[in-house]
C-alpha positions in Angstrom: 8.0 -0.3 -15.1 10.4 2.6 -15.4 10.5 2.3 -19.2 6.6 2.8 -19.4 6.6 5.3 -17.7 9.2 7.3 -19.4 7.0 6.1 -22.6 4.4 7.0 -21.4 5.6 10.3 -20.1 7.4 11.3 -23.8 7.2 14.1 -25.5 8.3 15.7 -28.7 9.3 19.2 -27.2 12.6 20.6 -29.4 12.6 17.2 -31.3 12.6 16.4 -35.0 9.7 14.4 -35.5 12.2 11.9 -37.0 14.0 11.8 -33.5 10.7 11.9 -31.6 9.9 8.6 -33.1 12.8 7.0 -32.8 13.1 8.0 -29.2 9.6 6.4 -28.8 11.0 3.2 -30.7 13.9 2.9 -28.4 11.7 3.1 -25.2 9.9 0.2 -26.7 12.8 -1.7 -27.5 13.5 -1.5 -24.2 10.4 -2.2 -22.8 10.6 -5.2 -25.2 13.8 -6.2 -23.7 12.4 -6.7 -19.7 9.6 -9.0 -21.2 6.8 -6.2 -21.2 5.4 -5.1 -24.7 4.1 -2.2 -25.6 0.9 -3.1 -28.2 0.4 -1.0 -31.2 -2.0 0.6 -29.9 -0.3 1.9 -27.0 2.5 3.0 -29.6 0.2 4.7 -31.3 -1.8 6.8 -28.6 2.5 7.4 -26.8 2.9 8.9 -30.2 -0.4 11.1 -30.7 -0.4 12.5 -26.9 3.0 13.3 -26.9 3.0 16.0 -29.9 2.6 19.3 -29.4 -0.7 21.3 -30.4 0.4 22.4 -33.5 0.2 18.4 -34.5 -4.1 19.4 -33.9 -5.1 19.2 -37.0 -3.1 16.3 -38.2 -4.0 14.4 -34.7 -7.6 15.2 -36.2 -7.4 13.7 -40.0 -5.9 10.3 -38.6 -8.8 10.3 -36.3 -11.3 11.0 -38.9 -9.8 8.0 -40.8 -9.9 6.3 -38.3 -13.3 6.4 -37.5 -14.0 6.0 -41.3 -12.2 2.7 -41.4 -14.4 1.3 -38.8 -17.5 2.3 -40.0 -16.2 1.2 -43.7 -15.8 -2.8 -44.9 -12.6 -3.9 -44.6 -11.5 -5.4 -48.5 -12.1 -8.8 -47.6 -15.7 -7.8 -46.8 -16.2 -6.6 -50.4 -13.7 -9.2 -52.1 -15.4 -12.3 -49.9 -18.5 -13.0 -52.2 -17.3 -14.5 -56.2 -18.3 -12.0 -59.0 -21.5 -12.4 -61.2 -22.2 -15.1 -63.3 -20.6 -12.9 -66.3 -22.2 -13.2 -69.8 -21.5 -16.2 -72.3 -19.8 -15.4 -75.5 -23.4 -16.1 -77.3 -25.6 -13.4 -76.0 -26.8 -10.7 -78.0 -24.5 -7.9 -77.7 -27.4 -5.0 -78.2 -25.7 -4.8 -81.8 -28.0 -7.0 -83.6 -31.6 -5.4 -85.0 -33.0 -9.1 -84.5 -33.1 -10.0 -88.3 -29.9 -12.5 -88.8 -26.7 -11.5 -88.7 -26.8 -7.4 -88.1 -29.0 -6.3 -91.0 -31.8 -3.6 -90.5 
């Protein structure tokens, strides 16, 4: 319990963001370590609330992507159905004038 709370209670102050996160990885580690997990997605939002306000606007394009990815197909969605029939090799091409073999 005392390790989520100091998760949950982290924040980047003074910090490089390089020792911000691995502060937050280390709290989680621990956590990890008494049997209690800290989801992703409780990463995630330790790491977002814990940066400072000039973070704003950064904070805000992973939260527009965000909501674009949820509103967007996943690639599975678009890769789940096979391709068209393509064309067999004996089609008219468009090249032909209809008279034989290509003459006008």
């Amino acid at each position: 319990m005392h390790y989520r709370s100091l998760l949950n209670n982290f924040k980047k102050n003074d910090l490089s963001m390089s020792a911000y996160l691995v502060g937050i990885k280390h709290l989680c580690d621990s956590l990890a370590s008494c049997n209690q997990h800290a989801s992703l997605a409780e990463q995630q939002s330790v790491i977002v609330n814990g940066l400072p306000p000039e973070f704003d606007h950064i904070i805000q394009i992973f939260a527009n992507l965000a909501m674009t990815n949820r509103s967007t197909p996943s690639l599975p969605a678009y890769t789940s159905h096979p391709p068209p029939q393509s064309f067999s090799s004996n089609q008219a091409t468009g090249f032909s004038c209809g008279r034989g073999r290509g003459r006008a």
